[in-house]
Backbone as ProteinMPNN parsed JSONL, in Angstrom:
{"seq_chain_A": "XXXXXXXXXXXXXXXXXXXXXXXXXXXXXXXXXXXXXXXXXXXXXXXXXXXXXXXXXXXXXXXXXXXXXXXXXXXXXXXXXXXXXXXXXXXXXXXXXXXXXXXXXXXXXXXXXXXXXXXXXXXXXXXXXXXXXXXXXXXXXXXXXXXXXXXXXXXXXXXXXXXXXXXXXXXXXXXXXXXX", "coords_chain_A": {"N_chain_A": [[-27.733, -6.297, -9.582], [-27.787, -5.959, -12.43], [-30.485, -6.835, -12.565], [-32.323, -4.942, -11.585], [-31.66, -2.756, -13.186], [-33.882, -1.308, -14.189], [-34.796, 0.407, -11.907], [-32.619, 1.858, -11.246], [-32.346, 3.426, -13.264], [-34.076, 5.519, -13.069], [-33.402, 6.092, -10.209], [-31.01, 7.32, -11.278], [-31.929, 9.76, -12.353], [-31.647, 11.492, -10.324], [-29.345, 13.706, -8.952], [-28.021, 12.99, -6.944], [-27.159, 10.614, -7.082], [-25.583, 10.093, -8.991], [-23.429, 11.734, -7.783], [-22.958, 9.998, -5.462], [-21.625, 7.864, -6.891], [-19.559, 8.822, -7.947], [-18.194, 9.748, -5.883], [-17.453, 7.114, -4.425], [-15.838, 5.953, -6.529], [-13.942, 8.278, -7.211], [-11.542, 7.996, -5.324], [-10.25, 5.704, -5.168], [-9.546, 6.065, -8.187], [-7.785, 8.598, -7.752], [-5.733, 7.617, -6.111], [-4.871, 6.281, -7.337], [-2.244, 6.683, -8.319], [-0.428, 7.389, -6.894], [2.682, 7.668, -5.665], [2.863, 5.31, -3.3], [1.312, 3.21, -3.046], [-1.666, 2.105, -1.042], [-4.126, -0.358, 0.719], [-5.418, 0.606, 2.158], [-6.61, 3.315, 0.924], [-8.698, 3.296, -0.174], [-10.635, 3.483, 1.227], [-11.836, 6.165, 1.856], [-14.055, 6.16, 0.156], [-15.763, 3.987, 0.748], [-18.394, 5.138, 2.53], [-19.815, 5.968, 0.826], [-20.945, 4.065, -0.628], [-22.121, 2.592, 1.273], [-23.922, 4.24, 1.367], [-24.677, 4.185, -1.23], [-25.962, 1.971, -1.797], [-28.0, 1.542, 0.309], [-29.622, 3.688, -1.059], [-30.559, 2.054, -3.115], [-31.832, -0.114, -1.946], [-33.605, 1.078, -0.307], [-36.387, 1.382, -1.23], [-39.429, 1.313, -2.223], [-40.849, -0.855, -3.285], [-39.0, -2.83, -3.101], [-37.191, -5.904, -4.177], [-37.455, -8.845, -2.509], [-36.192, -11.338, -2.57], [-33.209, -9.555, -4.338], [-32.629, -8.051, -1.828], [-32.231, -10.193, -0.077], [-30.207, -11.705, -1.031], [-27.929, -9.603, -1.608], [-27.828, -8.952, 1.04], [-26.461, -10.648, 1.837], [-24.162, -11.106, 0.33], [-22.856, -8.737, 0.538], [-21.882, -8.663, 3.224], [-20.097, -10.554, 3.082], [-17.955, -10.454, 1.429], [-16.812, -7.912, 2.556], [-15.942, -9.118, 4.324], [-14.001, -11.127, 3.446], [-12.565, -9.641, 1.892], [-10.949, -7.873, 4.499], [-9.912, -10.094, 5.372], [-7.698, -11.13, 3.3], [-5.998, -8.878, 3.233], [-4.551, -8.401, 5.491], [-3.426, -10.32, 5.548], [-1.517, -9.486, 4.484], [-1.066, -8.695, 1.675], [-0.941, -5.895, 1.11], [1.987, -5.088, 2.116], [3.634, -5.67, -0.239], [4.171, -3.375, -1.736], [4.975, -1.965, 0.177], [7.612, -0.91, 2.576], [7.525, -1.156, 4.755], [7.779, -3.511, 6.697], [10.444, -3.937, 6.341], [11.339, -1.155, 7.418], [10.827, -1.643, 10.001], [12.326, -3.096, 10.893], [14.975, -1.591, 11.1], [17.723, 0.07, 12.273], [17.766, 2.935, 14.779], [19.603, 4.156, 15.395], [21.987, 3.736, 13.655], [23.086, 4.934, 10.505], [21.104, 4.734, 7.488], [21.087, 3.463, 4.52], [19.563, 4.014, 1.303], [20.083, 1.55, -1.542], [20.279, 1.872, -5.159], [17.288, 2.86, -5.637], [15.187, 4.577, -3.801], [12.143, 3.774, -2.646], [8.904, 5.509, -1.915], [7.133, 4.97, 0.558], [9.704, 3.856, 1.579], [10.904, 6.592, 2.127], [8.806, 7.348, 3.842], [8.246, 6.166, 6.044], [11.508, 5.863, 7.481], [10.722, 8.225, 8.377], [12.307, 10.712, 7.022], [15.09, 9.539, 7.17], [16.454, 7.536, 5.997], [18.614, 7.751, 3.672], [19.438, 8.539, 0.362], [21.469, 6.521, -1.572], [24.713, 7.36, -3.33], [27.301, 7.522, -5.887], [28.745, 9.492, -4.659], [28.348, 9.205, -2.266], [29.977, 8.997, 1.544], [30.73, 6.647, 2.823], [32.937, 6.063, 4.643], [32.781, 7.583, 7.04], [31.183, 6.369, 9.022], [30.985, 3.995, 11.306], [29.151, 1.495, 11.231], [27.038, 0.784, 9.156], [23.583, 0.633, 7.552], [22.421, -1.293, 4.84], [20.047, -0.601, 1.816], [18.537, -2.707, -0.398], [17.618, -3.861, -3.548], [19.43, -7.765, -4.203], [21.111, -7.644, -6.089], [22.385, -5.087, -6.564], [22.723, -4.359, -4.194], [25.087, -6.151, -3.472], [27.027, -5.044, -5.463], [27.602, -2.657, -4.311], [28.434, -3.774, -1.757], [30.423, -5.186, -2.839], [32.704, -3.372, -3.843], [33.544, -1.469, -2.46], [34.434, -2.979, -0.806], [33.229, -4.108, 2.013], [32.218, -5.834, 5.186], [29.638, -7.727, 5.556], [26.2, -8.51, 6.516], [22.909, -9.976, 6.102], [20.303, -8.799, 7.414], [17.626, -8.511, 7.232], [14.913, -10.083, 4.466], [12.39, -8.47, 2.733], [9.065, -8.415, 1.029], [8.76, -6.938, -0.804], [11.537, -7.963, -2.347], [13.374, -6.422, -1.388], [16.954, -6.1, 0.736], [17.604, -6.032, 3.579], [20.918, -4.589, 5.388], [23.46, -5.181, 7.333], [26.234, -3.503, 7.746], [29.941, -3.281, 8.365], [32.075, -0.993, 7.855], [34.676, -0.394, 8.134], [36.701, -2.184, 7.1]], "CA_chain_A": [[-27.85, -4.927, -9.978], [-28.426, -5.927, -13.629], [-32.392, -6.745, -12.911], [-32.454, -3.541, -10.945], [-31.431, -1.316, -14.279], [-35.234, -0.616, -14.215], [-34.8, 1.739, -10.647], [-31.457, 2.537, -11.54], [-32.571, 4.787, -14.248], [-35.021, 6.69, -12.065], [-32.473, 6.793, -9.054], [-29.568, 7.916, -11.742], [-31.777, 11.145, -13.004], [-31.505, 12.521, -9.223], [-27.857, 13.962, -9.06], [-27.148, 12.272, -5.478], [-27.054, 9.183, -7.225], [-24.112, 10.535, -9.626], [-22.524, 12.425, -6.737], [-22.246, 9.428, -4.572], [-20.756, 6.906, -7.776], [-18.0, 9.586, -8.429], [-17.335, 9.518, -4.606], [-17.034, 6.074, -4.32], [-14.484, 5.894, -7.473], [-12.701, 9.106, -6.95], [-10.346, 7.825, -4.423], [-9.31, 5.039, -6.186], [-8.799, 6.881, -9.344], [-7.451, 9.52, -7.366], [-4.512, 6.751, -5.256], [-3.958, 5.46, -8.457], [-1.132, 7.348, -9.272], [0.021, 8.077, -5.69], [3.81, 6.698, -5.353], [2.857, 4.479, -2.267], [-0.45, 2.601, -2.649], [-2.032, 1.517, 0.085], [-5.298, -0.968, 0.759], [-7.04, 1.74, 3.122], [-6.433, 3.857, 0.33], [-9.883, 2.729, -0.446], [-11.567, 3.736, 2.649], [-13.058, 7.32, 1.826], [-15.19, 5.328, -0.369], [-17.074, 3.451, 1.996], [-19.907, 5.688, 3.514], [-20.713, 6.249, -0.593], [-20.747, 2.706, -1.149], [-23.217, 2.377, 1.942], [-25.515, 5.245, 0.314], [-25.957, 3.636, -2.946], [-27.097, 0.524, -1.352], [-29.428, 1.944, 1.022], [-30.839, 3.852, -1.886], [-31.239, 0.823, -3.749], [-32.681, -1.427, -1.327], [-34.841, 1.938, 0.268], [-37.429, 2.048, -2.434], [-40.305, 0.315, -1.265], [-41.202, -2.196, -4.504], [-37.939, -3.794, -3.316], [-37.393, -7.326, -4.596], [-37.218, -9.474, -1.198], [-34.822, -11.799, -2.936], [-32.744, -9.317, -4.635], [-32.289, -7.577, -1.231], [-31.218, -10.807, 0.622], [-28.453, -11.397, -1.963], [-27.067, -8.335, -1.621], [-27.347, -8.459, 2.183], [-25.427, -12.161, 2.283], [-22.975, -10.733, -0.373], [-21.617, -7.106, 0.961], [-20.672, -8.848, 4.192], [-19.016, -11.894, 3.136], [-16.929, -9.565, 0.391], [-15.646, -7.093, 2.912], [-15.329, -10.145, 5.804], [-12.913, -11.547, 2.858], [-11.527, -8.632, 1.729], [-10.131, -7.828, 5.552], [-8.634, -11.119, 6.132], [-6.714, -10.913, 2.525], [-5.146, -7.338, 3.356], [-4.443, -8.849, 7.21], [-2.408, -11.482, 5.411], [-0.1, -9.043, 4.14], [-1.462, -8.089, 0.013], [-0.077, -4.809, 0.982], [3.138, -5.181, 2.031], [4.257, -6.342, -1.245], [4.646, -2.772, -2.471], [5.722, -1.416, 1.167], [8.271, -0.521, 3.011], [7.096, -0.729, 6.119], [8.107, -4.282, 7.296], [11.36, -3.814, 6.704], [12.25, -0.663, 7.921], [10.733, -1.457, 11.21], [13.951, -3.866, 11.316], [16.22, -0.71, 11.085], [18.226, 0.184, 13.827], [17.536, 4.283, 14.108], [21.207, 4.672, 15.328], [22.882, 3.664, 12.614], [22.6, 5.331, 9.305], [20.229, 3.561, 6.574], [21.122, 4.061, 2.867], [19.05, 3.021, 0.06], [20.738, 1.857, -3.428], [19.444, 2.396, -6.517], [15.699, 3.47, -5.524], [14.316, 4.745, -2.41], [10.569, 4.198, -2.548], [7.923, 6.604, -1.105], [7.574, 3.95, 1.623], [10.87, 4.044, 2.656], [11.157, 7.735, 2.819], [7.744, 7.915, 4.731], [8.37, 4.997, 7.171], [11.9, 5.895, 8.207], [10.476, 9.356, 8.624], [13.285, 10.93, 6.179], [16.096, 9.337, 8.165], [16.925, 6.845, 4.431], [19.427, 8.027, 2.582], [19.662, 7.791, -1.527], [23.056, 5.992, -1.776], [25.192, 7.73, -4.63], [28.284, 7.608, -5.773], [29.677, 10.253, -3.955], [28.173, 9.018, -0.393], [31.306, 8.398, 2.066], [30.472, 5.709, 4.126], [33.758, 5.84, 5.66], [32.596, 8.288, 8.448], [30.536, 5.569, 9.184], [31.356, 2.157, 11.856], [28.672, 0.712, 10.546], [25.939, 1.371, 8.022], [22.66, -0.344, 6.937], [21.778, -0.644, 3.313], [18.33, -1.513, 1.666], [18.167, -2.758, -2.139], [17.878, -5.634, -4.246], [20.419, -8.206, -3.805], [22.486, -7.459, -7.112], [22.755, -3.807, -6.519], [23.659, -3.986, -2.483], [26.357, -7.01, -3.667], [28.076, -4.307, -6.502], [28.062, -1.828, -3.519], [29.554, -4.422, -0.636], [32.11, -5.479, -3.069], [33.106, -2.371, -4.414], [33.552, -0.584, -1.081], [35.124, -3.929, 0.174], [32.851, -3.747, 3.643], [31.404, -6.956, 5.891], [27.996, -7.362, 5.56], [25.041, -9.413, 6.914], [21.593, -9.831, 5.432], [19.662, -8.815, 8.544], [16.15, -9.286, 6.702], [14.341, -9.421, 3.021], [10.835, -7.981, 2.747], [8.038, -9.126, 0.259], [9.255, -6.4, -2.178], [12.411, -8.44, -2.594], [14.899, -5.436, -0.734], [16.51, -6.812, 1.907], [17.9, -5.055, 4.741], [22.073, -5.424, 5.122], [23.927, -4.044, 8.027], [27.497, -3.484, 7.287], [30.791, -2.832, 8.625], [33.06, -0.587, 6.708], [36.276, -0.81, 8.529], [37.452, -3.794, 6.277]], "C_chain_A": [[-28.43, -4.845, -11.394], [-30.68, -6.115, -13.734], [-32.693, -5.734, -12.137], [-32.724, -2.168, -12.044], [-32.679, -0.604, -14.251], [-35.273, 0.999, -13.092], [-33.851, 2.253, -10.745], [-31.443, 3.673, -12.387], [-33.042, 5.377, -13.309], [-33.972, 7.242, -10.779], [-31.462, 7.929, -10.222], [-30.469, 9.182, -11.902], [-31.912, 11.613, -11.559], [-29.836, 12.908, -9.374], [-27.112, 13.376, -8.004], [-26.642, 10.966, -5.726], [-25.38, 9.302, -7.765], [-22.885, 10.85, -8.852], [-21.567, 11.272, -6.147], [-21.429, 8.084, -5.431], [-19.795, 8.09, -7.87], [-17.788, 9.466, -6.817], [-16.708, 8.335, -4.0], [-15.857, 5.515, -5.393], [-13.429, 6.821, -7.693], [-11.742, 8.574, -6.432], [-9.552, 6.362, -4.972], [-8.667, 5.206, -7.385], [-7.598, 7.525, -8.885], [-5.452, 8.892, -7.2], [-3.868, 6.126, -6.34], [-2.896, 6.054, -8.814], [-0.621, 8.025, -8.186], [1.81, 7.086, -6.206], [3.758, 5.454, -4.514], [1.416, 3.902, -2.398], [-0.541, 1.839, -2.064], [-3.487, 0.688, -0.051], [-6.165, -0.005, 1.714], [-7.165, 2.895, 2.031], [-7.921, 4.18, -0.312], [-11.096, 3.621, 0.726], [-12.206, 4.73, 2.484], [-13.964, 6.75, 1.123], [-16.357, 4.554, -0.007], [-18.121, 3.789, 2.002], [-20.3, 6.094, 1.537], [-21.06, 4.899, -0.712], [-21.926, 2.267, 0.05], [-24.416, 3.138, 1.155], [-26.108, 4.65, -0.625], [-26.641, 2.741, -2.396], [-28.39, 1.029, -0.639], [-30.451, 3.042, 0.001], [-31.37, 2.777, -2.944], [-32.192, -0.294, -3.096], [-34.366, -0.663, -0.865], [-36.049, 1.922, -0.256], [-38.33, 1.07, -1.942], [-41.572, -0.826, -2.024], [-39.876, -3.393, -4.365], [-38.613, -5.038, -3.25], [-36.749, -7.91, -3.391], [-35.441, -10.395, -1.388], [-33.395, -11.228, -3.416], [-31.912, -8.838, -3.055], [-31.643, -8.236, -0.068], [-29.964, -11.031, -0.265], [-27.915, -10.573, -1.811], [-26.526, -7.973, -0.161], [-26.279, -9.83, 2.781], [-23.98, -11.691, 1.588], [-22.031, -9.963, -0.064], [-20.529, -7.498, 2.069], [-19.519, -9.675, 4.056], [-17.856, -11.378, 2.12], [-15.824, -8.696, 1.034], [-15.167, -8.178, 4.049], [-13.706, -10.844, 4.663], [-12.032, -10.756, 2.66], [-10.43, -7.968, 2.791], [-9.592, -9.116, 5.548], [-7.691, -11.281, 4.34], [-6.087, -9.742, 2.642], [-4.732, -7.836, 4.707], [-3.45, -9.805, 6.682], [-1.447, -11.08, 4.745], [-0.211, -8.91, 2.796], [-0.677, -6.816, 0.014], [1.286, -4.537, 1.716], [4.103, -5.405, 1.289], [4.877, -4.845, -1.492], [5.134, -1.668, -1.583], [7.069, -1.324, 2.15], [8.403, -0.831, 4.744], [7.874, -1.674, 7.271], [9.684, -4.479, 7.445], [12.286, -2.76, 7.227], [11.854, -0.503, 9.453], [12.109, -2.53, 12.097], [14.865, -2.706, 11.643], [16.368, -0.148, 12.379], [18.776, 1.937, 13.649], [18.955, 4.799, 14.504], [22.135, 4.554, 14.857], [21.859, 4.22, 11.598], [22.295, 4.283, 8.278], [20.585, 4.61, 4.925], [20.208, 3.166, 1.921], [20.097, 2.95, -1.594], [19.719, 1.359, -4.364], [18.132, 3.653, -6.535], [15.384, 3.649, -4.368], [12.863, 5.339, -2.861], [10.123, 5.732, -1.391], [7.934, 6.275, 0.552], [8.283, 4.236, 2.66], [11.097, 5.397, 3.372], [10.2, 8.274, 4.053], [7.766, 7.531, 5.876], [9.882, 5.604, 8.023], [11.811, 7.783, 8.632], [11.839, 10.473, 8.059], [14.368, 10.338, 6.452], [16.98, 8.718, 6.895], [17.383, 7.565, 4.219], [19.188, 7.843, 1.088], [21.408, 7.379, -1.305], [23.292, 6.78, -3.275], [26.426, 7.41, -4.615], [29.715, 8.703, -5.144], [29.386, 10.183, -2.542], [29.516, 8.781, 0.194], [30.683, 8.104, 3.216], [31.86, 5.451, 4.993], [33.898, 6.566, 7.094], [31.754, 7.378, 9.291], [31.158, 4.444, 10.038], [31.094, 1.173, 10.876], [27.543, 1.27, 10.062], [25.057, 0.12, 7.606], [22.273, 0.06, 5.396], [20.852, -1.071, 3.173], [18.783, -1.427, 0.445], [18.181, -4.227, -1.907], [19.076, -6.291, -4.063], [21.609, -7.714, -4.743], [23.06, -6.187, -6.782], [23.675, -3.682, -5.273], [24.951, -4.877, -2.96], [27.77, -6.05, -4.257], [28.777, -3.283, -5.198], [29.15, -2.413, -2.413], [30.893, -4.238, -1.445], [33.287, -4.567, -3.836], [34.099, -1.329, -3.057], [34.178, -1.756, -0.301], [34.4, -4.034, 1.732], [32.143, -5.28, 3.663], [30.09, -7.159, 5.915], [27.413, -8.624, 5.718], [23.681, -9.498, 6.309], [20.862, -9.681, 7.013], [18.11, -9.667, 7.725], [15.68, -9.166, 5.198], [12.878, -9.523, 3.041], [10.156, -9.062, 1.603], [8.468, -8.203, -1.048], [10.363, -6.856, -2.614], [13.537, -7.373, -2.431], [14.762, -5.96, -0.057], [17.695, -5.585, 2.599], [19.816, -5.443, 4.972], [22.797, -4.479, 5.896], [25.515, -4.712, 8.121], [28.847, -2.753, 7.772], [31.334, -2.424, 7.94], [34.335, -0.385, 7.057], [37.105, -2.075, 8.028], [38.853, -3.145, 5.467]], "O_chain_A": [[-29.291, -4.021, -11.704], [-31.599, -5.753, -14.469], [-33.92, -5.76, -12.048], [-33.435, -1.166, -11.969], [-32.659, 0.627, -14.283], [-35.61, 2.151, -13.362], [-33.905, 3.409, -10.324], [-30.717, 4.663, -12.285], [-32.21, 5.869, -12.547], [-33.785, 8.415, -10.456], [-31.273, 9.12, -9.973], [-29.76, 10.115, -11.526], [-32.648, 12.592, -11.682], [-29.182, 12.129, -10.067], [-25.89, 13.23, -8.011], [-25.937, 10.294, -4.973], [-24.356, 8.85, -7.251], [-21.732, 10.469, -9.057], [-20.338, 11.211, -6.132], [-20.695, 7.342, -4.779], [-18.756, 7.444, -7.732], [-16.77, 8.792, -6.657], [-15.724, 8.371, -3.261], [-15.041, 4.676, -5.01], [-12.329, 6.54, -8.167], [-10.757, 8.62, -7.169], [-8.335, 6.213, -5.084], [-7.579, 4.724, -7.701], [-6.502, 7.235, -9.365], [-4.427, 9.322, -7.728], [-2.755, 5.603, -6.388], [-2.608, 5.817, -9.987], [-0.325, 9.209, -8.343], [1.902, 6.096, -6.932], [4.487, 4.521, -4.85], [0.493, 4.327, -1.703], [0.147, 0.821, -2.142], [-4.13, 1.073, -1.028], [-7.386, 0.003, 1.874], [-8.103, 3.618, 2.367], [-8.174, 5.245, -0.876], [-12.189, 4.178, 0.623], [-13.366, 4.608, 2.878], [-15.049, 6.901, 1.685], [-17.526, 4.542, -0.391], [-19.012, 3.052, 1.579], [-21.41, 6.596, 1.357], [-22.165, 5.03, -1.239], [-22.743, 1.464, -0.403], [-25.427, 2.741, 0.575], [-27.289, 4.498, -0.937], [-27.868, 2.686, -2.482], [-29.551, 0.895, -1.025], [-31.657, 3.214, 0.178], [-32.488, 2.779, -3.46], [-33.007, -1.063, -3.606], [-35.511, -1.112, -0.907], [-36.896, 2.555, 0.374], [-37.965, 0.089, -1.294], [-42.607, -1.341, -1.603], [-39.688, -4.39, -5.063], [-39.692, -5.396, -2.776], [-35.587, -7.583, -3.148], [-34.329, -10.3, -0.87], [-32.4, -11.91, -3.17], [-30.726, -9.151, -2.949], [-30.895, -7.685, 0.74], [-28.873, -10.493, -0.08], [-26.748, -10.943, -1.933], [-25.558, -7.272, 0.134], [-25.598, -9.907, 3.804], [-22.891, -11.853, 2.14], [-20.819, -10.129, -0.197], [-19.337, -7.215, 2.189], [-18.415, -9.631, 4.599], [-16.814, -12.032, 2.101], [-14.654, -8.549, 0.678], [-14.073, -8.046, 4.598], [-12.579, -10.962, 5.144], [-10.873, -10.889, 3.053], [-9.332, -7.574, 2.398], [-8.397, -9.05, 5.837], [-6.616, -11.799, 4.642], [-5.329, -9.673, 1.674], [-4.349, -6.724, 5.07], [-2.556, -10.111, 7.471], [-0.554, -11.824, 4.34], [0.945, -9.033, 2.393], [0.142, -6.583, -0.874], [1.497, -3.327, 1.793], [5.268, -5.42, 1.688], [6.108, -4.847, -1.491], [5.609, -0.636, -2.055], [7.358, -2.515, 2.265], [9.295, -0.676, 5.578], [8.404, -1.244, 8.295], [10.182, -5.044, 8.418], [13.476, -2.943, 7.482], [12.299, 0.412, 10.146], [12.557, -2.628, 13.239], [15.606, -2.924, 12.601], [15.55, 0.063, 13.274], [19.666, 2.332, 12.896], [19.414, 5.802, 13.957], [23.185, 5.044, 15.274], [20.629, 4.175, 11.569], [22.929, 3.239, 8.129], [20.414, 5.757, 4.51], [20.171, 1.938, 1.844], [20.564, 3.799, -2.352], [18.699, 0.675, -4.275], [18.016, 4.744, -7.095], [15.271, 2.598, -3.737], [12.463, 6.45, -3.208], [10.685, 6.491, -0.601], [8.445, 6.914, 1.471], [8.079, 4.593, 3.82], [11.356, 5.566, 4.563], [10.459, 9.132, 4.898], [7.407, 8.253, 6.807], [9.671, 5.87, 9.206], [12.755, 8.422, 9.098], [12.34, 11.081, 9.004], [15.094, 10.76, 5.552], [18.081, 9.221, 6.671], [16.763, 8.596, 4.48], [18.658, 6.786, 0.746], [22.295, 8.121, -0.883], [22.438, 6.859, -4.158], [26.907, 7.006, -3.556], [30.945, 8.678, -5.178], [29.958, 10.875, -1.699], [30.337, 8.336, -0.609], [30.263, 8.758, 4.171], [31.836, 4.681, 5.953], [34.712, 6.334, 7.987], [31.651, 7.763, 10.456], [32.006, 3.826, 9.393], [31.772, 0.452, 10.144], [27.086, 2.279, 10.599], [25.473, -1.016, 7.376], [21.966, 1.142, 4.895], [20.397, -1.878, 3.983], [19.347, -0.416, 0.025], [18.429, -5.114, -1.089], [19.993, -5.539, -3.733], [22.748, -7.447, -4.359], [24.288, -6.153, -6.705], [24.804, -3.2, -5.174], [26.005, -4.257, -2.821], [28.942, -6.109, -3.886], [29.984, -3.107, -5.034], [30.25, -1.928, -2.147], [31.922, -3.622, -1.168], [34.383, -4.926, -4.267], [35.159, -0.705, -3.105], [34.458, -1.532, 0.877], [35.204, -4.031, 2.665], [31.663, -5.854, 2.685], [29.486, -6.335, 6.601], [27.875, -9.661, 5.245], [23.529, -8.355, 5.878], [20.99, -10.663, 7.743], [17.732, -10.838, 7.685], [16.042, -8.138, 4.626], [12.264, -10.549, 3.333], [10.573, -10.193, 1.353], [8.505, -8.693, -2.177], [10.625, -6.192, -3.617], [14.511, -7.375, -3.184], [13.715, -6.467, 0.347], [18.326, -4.643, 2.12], [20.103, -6.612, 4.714], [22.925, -3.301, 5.563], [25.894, -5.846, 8.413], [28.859, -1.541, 7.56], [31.47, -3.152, 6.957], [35.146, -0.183, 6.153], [37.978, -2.718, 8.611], [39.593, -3.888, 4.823]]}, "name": "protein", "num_of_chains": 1, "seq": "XXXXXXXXXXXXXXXXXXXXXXXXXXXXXXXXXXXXXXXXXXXXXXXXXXXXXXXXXXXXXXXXXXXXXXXXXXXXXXXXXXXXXXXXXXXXXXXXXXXXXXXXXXXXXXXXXXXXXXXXXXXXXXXXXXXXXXXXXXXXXXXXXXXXXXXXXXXXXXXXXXXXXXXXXXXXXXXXXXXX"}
């Protein structure tokens, strides 16, 4: 792109050029500051991100070489970029994998923090754990947090508890008898 700057000026004074760089960085700006960020989060970006190229390559002084580089590069970037998001990059800051563990007939509490995630995934069903919850209407109850936090709660509340599963965000899943 740097030995390009030459057509880059001339493309930039049309306004489509401008249009379609703010469309391609809006949505990442935009997700930046969502509660839940996601890797498709990315995705309206795309069909801008095709445009510029095809107005860069369209021009018809293109540089043969510049335009195979660019056509060996785009694919092998997004062919990588799918199999690192396929291997689970975004699950780190989701929810998802572990509340497809949860069992929707028992009640699910979160302690301390209930992400975005959680609330979106178990479709409100999560709880915020507080100190005035009464899990004693409860058999049994699942909690989600970090280990220190769910431990203060087991042993506070005296109840049986299992680690069913722990995610990639380091909550793990903990389904608990409270008849103890």
């Amino acid at each position: 792109m740097w030995l390009k700057r030459g057509s880059l000026k001339a493309i930039a004074s049309d306004g489509l050029f401008t249009f379609l760089l703010f469309w391609l960085v809006s949505p990442m700006v935009l997700f930046t500051f969502a509660g839940n960020i996601l890797p498709a989060y990315v995705l309206p970006g795309i069909p801008a991100l095709a445009l510029l190229i095809t107005m860069l390559v369209s021009e018809e002084d293109t540089d043969k070489k510049w335009f195979q580089i660019t056509a060996a590069i785009i694919p092998f970037t997004l062919v990588v970029t799918a199999v690192v998001l396929n291997l689970g990059v975004g699950d780190k800051r989701s929810e998802k994998s572990l509340l497809a563990k949860v069992n929707p007939e028992i009640e699910t509490f979160y302690i301390g923090k209930r992400p975005f995630s959680g609330q979106f995934y178990s479709a409100g069903q999560a709880k915020l754990f507080g100190e005035t919850t009464d899990l004693d209407q409860y058999k049994t109850v699942q909690l989600v947090g970090r280990k220190d936090a769910v431990d203060e709660v087991i042993s506070d509340r005296r109840m049986n508890c299992v680690i069913e599963y722990t995610a990639e965000s380091k909550r793990s899943l903990y389904k608990c008898d409270t008849s103890s």
